[in-house]
Backbone as a printed PyTorch tensor [residue, N CA C, xyz], in Angstrom:
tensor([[[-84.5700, -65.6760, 101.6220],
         [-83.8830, -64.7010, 102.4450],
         [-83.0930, -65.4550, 103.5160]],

        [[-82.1190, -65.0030, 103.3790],
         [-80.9740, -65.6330, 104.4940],
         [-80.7940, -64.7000, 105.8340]],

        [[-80.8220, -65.1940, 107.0480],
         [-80.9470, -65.0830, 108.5780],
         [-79.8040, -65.4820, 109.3150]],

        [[-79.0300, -64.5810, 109.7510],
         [-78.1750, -65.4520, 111.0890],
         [-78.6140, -64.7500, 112.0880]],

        [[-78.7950, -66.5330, 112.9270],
         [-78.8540, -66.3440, 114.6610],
         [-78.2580, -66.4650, 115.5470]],

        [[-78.6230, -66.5390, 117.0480],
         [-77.3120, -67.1880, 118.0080],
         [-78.4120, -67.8360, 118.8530]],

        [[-78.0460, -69.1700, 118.4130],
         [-79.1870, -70.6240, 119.0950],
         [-78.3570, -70.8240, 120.6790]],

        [[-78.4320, -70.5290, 121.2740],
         [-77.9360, -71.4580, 122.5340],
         [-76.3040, -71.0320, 122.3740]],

        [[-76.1790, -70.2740, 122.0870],
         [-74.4120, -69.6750, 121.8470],
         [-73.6280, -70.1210, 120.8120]],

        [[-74.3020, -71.0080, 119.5380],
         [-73.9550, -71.2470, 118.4060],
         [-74.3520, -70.7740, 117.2610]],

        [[-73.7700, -69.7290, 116.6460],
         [-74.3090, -68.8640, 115.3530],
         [-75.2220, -70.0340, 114.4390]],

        [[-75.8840, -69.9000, 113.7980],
         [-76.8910, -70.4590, 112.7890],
         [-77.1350, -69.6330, 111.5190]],

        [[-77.0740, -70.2050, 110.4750],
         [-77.0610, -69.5320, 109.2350],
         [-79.3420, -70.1100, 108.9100]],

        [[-79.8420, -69.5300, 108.3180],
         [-81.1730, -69.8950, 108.5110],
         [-82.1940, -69.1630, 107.1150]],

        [[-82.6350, -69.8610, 106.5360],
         [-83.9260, -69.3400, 105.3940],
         [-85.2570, -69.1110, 106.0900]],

        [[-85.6270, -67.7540, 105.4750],
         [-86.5170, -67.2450, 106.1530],
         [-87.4050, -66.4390, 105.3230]],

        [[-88.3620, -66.1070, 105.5540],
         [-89.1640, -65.5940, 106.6880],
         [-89.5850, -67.3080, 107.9270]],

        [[-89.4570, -66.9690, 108.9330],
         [-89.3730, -68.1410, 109.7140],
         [-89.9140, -67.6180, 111.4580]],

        [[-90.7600, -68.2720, 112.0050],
         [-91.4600, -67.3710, 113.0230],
         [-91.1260, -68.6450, 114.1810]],

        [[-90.7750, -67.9380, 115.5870],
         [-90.1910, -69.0820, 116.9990],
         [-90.9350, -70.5910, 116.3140]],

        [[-92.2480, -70.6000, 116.3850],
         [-92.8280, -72.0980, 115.8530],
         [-92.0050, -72.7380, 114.6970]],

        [[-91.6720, -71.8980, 113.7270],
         [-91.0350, -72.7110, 112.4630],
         [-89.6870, -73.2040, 112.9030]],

        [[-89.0070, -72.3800, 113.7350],
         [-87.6940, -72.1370, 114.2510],
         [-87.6300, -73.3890, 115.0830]],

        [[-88.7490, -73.5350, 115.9250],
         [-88.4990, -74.7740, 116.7440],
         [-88.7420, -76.1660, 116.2280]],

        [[-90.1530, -76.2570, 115.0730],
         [-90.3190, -77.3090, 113.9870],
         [-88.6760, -77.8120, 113.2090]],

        [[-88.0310, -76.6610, 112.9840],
         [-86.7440, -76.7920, 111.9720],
         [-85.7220, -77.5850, 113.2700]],

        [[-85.7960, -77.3920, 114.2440],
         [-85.1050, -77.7630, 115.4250],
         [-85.2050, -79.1190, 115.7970]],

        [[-86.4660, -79.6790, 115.7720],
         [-86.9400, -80.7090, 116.1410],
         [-87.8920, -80.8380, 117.5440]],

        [[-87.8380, -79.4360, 117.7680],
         [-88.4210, -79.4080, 119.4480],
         [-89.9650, -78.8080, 118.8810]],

        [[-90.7300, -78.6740, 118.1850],
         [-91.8400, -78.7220, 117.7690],
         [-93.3190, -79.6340, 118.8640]],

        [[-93.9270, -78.9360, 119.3720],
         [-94.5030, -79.8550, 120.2270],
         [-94.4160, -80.3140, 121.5620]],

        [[-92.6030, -80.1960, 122.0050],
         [-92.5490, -80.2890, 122.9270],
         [-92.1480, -79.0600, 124.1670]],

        [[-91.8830, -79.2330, 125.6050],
         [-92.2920, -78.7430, 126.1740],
         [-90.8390, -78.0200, 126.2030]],

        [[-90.9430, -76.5910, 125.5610],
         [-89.6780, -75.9930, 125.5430],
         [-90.1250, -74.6170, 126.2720]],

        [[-88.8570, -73.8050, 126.5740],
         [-89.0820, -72.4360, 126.3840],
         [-88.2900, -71.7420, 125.5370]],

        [[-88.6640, -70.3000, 125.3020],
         [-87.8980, -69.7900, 124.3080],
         [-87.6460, -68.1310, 125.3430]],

        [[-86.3930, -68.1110, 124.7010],
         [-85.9150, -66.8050, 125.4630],
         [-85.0210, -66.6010, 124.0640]],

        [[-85.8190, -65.0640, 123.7730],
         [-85.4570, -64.5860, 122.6950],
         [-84.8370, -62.8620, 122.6550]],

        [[-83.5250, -62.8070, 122.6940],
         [-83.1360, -61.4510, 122.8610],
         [-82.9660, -60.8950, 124.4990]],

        [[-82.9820, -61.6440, 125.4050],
         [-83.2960, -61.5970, 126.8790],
         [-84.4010, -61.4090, 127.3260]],

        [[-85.4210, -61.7000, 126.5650],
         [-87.1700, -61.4110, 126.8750],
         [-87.8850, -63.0090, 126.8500]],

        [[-88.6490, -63.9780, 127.2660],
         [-89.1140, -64.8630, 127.2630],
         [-90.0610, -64.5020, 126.3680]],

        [[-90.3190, -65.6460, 125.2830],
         [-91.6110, -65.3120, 124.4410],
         [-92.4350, -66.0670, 124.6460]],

        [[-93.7240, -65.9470, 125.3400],
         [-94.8620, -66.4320, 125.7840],
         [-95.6260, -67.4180, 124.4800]],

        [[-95.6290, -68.5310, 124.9740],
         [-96.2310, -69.8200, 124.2980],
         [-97.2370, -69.4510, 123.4240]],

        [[-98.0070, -68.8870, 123.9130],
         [-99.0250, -68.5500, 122.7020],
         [-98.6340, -67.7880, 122.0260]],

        [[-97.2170, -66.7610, 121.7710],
         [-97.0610, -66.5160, 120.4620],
         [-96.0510, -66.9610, 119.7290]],

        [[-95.4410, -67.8300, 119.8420],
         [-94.6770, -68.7060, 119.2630],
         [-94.6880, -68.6370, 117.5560]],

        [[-96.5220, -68.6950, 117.1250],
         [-96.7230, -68.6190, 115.6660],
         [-96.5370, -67.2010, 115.2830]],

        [[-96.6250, -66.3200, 115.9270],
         [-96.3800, -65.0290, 115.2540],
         [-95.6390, -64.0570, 115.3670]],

        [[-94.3140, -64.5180, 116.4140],
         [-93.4370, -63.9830, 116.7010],
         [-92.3010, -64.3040, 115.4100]],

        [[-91.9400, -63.4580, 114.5380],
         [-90.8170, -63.3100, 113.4380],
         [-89.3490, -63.5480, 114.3020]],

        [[-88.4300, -64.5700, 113.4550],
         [-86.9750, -64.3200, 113.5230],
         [-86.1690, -63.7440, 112.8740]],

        [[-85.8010, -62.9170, 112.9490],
         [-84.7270, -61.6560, 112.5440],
         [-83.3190, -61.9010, 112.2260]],

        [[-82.7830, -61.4810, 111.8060],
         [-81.3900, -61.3740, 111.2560],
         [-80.7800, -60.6150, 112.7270]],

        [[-79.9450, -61.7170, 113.0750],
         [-79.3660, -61.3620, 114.4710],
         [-79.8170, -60.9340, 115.6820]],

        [[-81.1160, -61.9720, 115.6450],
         [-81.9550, -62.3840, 116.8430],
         [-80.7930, -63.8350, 117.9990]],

        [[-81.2190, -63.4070, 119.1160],
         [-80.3080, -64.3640, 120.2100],
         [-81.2940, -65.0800, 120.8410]],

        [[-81.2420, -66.7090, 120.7750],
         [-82.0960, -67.7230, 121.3100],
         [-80.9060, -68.2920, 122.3010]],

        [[-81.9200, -68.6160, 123.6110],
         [-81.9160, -69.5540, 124.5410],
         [-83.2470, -70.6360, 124.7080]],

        [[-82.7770, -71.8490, 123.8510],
         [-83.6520, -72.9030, 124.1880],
         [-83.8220, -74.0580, 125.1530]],

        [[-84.5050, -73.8450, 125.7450],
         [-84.2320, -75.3080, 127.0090],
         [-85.5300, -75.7140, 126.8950]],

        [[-85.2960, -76.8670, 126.6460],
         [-86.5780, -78.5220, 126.4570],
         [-86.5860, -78.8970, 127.9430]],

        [[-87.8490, -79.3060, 128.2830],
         [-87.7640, -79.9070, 130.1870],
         [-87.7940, -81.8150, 130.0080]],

        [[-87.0970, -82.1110, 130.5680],
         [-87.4150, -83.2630, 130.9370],
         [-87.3810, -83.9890, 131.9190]],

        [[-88.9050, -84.3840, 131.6850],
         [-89.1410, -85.0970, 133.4030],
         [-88.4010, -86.3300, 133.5260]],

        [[-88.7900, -86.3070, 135.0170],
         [-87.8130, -87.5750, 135.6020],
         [-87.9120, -87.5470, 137.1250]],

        [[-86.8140, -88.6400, 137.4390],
         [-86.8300, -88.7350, 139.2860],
         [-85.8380, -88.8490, 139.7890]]])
C-alpha cells in the first residue's frame, strides 16, 4: 500500500502499513532523541509504536543536538 506524506514540508511517497517508529527507523532517526509533531498534535514517545501513518498525514521532525 502506497502513502503520501508531508515530512518537514517535503511531500514523501511511502509503503505502508508503517507506524511514527517505522517512519522514523525508515528515516534514520530511530533511537534518537527526536520529536514528532504529527498533524499539529505532538505524539507522545511512548506511542510512537502504535501510532499509524496515513495517507496525507503532516510531520514535523526535529532531532536535538547537544552542544555548547
Amino acid at each position: 500500500m502506497s502513502i503520501e506524506v508531508t515530512i518537514n514540508g517535503e511531500p514523501r511517497g511511502l509503503e505502508g502499513p508503517l507506524t511514527v517508529a517505522g517512519l522514523l527507523d525508515l528515516l534514520g532517526l530511530a533511537g534518537g532523541k527526536v520529536a514528532v509533531e504529527r498533524n499539529l498534535e505532538i505524539v507522545p514517545r511512548s506511542t510512537y509504536g502504535e501510532v499509524a501513518v496515513a495517507d496525507g498525514d503532516r510531520y514535523e521532525i526535529v532531532r536535538f543536538i547537544g552542544g555548547g
